[in-house]
Phi, psi and omega in degrees: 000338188256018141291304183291335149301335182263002186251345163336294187300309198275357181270336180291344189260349165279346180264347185275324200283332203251035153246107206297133169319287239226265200287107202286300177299351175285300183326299171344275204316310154349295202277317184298326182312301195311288203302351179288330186316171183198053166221200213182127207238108170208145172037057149107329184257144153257158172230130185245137220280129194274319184164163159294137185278156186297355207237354177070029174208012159243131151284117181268138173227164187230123194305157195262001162244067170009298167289343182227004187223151169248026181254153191246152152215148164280096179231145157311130153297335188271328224222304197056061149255127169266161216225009156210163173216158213221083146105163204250122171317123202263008209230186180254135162335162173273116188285141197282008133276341164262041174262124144025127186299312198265043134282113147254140196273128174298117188279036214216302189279349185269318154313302193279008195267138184288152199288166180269122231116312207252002161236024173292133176061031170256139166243025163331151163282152176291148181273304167210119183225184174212112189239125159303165185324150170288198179301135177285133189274134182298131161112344191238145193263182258241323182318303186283326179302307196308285176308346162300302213269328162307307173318322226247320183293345195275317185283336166295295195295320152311272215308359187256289196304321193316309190294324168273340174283359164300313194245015156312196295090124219288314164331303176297317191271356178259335162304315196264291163283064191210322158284006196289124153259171204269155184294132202288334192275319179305293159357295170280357189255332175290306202295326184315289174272005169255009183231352163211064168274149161293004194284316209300314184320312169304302186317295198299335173273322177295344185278300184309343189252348172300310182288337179259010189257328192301273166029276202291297156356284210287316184320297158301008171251236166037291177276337202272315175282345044101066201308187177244018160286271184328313158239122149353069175280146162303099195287345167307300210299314205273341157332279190305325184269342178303307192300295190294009193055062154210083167291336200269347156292340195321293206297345170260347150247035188294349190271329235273158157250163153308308212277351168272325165315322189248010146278003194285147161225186227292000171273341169291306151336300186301294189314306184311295167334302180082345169226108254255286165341309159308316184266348156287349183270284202299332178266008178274316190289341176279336177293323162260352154276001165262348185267353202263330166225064186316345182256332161320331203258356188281160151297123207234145168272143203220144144237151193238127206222153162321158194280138174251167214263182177283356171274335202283138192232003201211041178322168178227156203219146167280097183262116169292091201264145187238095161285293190296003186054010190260198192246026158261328143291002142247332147318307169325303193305284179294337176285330176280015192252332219063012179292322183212132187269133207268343194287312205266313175276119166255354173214147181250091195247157171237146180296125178227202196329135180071007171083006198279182181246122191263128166296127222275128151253191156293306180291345154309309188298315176299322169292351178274152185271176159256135186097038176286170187231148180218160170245130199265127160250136195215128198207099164073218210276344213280126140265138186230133176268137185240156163261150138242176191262134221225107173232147194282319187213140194151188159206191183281094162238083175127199170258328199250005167218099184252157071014079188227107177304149191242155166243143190261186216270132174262000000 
């Protein structure tokens, strides 16, 4: 029992050294050294730690001058006692000025040490040694050593008290804990690295982008509900996710034009997407279909004029600029000019091979050259487009070649 009292004080005064004061990063720098060490301090000799027994419950060291001394000692990994001392030094102890500024020796523990020689080869418990932090575990940082050796000073110090509560009177030892404080030196050493490791910092930024990726998560599941009653699609945009199989966008780029659509570019995409693949899929695919047909994406001018009556001898024609080129921004166009009423018409056709009537779509409106000229014919729900030939001097011989003057688009 009065080893382990005596060994006490130096493990409270070695957890006081390696603990920073004044210089918080230094004091850092200070602990991580200490804690790196790999020796062992007993009667005046160091020891440097060599290996493990295969069986996990001896540590082996070697004098630190290895090559010239055969002497050994044997210590517990768990407890960090030693339990064997193996052959003799061949050398004179190390003089304690030149020994490690943060070992320090206790005179309490320096008195009582047996001369050097006289434990050769004994498998005594030790009388007064000093085992520095144990061996650094491959892989692991200065943070967890630290905490193995608080652990490890905390399990002596039960195993200490255990041994004195054996010779107590259960009254004295139920008294003495309930007055027990907690170590004060442990303490300051936890609190010390749970309140500024960079380990922490990492969490906190990994934390901070989780919250802010869930955030988004909700905003966009919010739009995601968003029926197809409820918005308005841009029919360029949703053409264009349809050809690429990406339909589950529609509802997130419904506000979207193609010309707003083929500025995004791919980081703006990843946001929007939320998947980084996906949005490398729509802007790659937007980039070739503006680089494959550069004249599809233009604006093409188209002009239209009501069917005329037999008095009109000078029609006058409506000129239509078609940026998306579809047929719902040309129908806009004639229901806002008043050429048509959309309550009343209900289908849009065009003349095709043989006189025959093709239902007016987007790839037709896309398929007009520019400066095409057309004549609105409209009969009961029907609207129908005729083409015509737009000549400059002239006059009116037919249905299909008029004389016209154009008003451009206010």
């Amino acid at each position: 029992m009065g080893e382990v009292k005596t060994e006490a004080p130096f493990l409270e005064q070695l957890l006081d050294e390696v603990t920073p004061s004044v210089d918080f990063t230094e004091g850092l720098i200070g602990i991580a050294e200490n804690i790196n060490m790999e020796e062992v301090y007993d009667n005046g000799y160091i020891f440097t730690y060599d290996k493990d027994s295969s069986c996990g419950q001896r540590s082996f060291w070697r004098c630190e001058r290895k090559n010239e001394c055969p002497a050994r000692v044997h210590t517990n990994p768990l407890t960090n006692q030693i339990i064997k001392r193996l052959h003799q030094h061949s050398h004179e102890p190390p003089n304690p000025d030149e020994l490690p500024p943060w070992l320090l020796f206790n005179k309490t523990e320096e008195s009582g040490t047996s001369p050097c020689g006289e434990y050769a080869q004994t498998s005594s418990p030790p009388g007064t040694c000093v085992l520095l932090p144990c061996p650094v575990l491959p892989g692991t940082s200065a943070m967890q050593n630290l905490s193995q050796l608080i652990v490890q000073t905390e399990e002596k110090a039960i195993a200490g008290d255990r041994e004195e509560d054996l010779a107590e009177p259960p009254r004295k030892r139920l008294r003495k804990l309930k007055n027990r404080e907690p170590p004060t030196d442990v303490v300051s050493v936890k609190e010390l690295f749970l309140q500024h490791p960079t380990e922490f910092w990492e969490l906190f930024e990994a934390t901070r982008k989780m919250v802010e990726f869930l955030k988004g998560d909700e905003s966009a599941s919010s739009v995601s509900c968003v029926t197809s009653t409820d918005t308005e699609y841009d029919s360029a945009v949703s053409k264009f996710l349809d050809s690429i199989e990406m339909r589950k966008y529609k509802t997130l780029f419904a506000k979207f034009s193609m010309d707003v659509m083929k500025s995004l570019n791919t980081e703006e995409l990843t946001r929007l997407c939320r998947n980084e693949a996906d949005a490398l899929c729509i802007y790659h695919s937007l980039k070739i279909r503006s680089s494959s047909s550069p004249t599809s994406s233009a604006a093409i001018k188209v002009f239209v004029r009501e069917s005329p009556s037999e008095f009109d001898d000078e029609p006058m024609f409506q000129m239509v600029l078609l940026k998306n080129r579809t047929k719902e921004e040309f129908v806009t166009f004639l229901e806002k000019k008043g050429i048509i009423d959309t309550s009343v018409v209900e289908r849009f056709c065009v003349s095709g091979p043989g006189g025959i009537k093709v239902e007016l779509s987007d790839e037709i409106v896309e398929s007009w050259k520019n400066e095409s000229v057309f004549q609105i014919d409209i009969c009961k729900d029907v609207c129908k487009l005729e083409p015509a030939t737009l000549r400059r001097n002239g006059k009116n011989y037919g249905n299909t070649t008029v004389t016209a003057k154009t008003q451009g688009q206010n």
